[in-house]
C-alpha positions in Angstrom: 93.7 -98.2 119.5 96.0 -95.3 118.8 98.9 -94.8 121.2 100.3 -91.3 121.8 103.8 -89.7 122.8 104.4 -86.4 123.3 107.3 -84.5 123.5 107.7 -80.4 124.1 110.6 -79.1 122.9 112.0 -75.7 122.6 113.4 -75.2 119.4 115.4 -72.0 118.1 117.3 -70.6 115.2 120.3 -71.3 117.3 119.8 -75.0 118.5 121.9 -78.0 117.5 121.2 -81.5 117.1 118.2 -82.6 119.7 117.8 -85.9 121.0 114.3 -86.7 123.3 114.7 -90.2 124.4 111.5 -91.0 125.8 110.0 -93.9 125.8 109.3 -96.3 123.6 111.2 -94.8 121.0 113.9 -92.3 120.7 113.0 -89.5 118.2 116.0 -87.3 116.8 115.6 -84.4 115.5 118.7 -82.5 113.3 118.2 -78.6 112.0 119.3 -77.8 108.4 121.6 -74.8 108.0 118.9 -72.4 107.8 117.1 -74.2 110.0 113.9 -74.3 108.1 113.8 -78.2 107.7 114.3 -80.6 111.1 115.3 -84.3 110.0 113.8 -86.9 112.4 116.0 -90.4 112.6 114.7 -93.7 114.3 111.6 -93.1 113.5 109.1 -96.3 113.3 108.6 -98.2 110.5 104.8 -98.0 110.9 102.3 -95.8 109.9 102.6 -92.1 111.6 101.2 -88.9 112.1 102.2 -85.5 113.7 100.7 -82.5 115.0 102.7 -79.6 115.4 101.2 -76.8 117.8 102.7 -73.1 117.8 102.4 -71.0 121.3 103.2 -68.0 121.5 106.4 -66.8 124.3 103.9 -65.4 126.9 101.0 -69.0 126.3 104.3 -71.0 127.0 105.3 -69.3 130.1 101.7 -69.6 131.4 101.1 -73.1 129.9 97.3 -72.0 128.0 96.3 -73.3 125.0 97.8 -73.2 121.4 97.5 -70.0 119.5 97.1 -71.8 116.4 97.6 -75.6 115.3 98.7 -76.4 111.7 99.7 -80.1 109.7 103.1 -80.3 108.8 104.5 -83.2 106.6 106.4 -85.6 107.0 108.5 -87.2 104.4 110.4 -90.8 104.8 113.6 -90.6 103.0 115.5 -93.5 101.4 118.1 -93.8 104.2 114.9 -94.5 106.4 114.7 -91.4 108.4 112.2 -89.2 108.3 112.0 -85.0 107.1 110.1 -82.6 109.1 109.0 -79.8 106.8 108.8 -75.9 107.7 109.2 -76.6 111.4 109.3 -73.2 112.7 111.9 -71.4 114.8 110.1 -70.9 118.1 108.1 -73.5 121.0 106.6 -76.4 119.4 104.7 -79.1 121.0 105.2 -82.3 118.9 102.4 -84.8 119.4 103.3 -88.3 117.8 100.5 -90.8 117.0 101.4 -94.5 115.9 98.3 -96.3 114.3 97.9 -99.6 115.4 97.8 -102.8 113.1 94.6 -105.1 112.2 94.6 -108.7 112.5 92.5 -110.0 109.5 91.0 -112.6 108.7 88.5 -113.6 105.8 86.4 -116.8 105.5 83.9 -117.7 102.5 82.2 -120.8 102.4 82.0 -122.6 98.3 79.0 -123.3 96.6 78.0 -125.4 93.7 77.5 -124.1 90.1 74.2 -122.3 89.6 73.5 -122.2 93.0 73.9 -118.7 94.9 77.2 -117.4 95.4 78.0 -117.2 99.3 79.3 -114.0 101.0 83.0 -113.8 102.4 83.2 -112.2 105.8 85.9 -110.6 107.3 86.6 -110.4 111.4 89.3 -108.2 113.0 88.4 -105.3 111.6 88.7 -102.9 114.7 88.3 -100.4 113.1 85.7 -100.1 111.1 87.2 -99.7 107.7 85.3 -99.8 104.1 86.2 -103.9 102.8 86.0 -104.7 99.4 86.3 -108.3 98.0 88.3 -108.9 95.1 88.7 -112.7 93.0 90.9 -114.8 91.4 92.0 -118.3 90.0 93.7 -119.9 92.9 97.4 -119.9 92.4 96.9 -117.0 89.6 98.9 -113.8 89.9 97.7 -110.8 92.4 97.1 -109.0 89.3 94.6 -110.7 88.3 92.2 -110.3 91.1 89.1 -108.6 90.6 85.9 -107.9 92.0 83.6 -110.0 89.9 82.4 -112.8 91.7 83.1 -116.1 89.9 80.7 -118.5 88.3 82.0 -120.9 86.9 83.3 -123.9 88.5 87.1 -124.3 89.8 89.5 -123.0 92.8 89.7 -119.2 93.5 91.0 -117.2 96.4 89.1 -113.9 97.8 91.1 -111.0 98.8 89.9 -108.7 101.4 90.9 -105.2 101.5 90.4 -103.2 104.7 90.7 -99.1 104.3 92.8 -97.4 106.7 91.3 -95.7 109.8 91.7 -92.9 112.2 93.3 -95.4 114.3 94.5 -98.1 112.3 96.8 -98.8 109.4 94.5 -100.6 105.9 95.3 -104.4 105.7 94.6 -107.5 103.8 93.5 -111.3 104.1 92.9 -113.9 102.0 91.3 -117.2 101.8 90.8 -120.3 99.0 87.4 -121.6 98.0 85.7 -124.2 95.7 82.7 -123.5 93.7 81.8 -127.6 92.8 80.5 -128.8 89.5 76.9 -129.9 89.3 75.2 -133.0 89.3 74.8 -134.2 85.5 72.7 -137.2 84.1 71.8 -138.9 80.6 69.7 -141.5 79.6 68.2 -142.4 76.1 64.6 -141.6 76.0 63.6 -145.2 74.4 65.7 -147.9 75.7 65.0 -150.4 72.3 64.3 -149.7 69.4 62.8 -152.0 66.2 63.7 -151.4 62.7 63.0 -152.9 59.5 66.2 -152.8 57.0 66.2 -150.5 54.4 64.3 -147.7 57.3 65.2 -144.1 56.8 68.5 -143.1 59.3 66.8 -142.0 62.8 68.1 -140.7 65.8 66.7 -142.0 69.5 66.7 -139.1 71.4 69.5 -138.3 74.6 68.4 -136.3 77.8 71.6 -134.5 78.8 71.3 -132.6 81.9 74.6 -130.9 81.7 76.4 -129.8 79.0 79.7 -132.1 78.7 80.6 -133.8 75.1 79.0 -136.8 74.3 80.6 -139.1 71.5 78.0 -141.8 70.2 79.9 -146.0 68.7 77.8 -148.8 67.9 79.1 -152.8 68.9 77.7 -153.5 65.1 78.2 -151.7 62.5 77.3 -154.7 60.0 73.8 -153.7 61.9 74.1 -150.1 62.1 76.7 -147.4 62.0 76.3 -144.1 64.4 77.5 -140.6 64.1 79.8 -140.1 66.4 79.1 -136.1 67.3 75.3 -136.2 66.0 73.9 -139.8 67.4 72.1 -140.2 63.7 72.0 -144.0 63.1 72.4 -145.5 59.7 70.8 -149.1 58.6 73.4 -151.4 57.2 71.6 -154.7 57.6 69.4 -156.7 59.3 70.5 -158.1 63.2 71.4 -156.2 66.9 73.2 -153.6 67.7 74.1 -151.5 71.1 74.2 -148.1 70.7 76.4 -146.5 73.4 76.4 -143.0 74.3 79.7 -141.7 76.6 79.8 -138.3 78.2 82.7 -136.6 79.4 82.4 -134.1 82.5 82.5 -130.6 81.3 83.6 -127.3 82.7 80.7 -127.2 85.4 78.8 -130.5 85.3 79.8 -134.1 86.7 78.1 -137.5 85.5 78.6 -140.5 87.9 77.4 -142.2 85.7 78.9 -141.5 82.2 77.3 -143.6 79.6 73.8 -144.8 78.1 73.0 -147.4 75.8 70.0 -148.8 73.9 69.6 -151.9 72.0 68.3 -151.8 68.4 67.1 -154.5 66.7 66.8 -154.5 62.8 64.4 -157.2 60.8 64.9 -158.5 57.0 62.9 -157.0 55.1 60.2 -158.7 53.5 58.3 -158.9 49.7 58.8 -157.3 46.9 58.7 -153.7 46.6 58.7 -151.9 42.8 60.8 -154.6 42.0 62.1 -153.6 38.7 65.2 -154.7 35.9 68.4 -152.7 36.5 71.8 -152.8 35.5 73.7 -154.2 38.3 76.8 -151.8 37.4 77.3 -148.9 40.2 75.2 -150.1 42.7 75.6 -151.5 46.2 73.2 -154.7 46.4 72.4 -156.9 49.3 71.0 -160.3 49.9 67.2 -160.7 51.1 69.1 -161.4 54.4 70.3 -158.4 54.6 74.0 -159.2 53.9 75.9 -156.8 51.7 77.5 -158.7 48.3 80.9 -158.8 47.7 81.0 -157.1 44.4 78.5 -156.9 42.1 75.7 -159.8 41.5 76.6 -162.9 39.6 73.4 -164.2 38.8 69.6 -163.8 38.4 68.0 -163.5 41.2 66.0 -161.0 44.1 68.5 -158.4 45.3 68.0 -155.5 47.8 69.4 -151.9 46.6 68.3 -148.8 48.8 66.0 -150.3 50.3 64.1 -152.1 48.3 63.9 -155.6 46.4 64.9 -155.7 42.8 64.7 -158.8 40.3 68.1 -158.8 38.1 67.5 -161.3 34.7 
């Protein structure tokens, strides 16, 4: 609502410092020198705005309507009172309107990543002022709002902005919201896995629903050994292993369940295969059980070397 005061006051060349102390607020009003310039002192601190209407000396006597209407400005000065502009030197009716405040308020409800983002809405906004929405981190500085809606998950705050009115002053409101990580999974798509010794390096293949960092161990690396980043599991010998695959929760994505394991199992391998006469310097050897030597071979016998059996005479 816009309340309004009004106050006719006959001003000339000739007239000292005014005073109209009408309710609800005083308003002063001081001449320059020349007179050109009227000062107004306890003015509100809230938004204002004034019409000025001229009449001429015969309208005022017989109370008719304006000859003319014109803005004049109105200038708050440092001290806190306010400067008139260009008031002229004959009867003015000055016409005083005080915009009233909004009481805003914004809610949003959070969503979860991927899913659409929700709308904030605003309520107390009499008067029917344009609202823009603005975003931020939560606990970030103001100057980093914008008006991009946020994706990815985390805490924000929405700012809205409501644009002044004929009636009412602009004003703001805020409110914090959560857009929640999403559910994640893995799982191993075999959950064992049979391997003779001196097989090729493999990899068991890892459904990963979200995208968090997954480090691969194995419990025996006398068995196997595992790329840690890749998964890619190399043969040392012949026994069982658990590989174990841990994920972290990323940036959007949340496991409640954060590892996934399968159990290889690795058999001796059996006959001879291009079994040939080498030198036994340079190489790494391995009995027919799969166990890796200590050192090179002492003695005649049926070795394994990359994979395959060789006779040393």
């Amino acid at each position: 609502m816009k309340h309004r005061f009004l106050y006719i006051m006959a001003l000339l060349l000739t007239v000292a410092t005014g005073a109209w102390a009408q309710d609800p607020d005083p308003i002063d009003l001081t001449p320059s020198a020349d007179g050109t310039v009227w000062t107004l002192s306890t003015m509100p601190e809230y938004d204002v705005e004034l019409e000025v209407t001229y009449y001429t000396d015969e309208e005022v006597a017989e109370m008719e309507e304006a000859a003319y209407t014109e803005g004049v400005e109105l200038t708050k000065n440092p001290d806190g009172t306010w400067t008139l502009a260009a008031t002229p030197a004959f009867d003015v009716e000055l016409e005083v309107e005080y915009k009233a405040d909004l009481t805003l308020t914004v809610n949003i409800e959070g969503w979860t990543f991927g899913a659409t983002a929700n709308t904030p809405a605003v309520s107390g906004n009499e008067g029917s002022g344009a609202v823009t929405f603005e975003y931020k981190k939560k606990g970030a500085a103001d100057d980093s709002y914008s008006t991009d809606v946020p994706t990815d998950a985390g805490e924000y705050t929405v700012r809205a902005t409501v644009a002044e009115t004929d009636d009412y002053v602009d004003g703001t409101a805020t409110a914090d919201f959560t857009i929640a990580k999403a559910a994640a999974t893995i799982s191993y798509e075999t959950a064992s896995v049979s391997k003779t010794y001196g097989d090729a390096d493999f990899t068991n293949d890892l459904t990963n629903t979200g995208n968090g960092t997954v480090t691969y161990t194995s419990n025996n690396e006398s068995v196997a050994t595992v790329n840690s980043e890749t998964g890619l599991i190399h043969i040392v010998g012949s026994g069982e292993a658990t590989i174990t695959a841990t994920v972290a929760d990323g940036t959007n994505y949340t496991y409640a369940t954060k590892t996934a394991q399968y159990s290889l199992t690795v058999e001796a391998a059996t006959g001879i295969s291009n079994a040939k006469a080498v030198s036994a310097e340079n190489a790494n050897w391995y009995d027919l059980s799969g166990r890796p030597l200590n050192g090179k071979p002492t003695k005649a016998g049926v070795y394994v070397k990359n994979g395959k059996k060789v006779v040393i005479k």
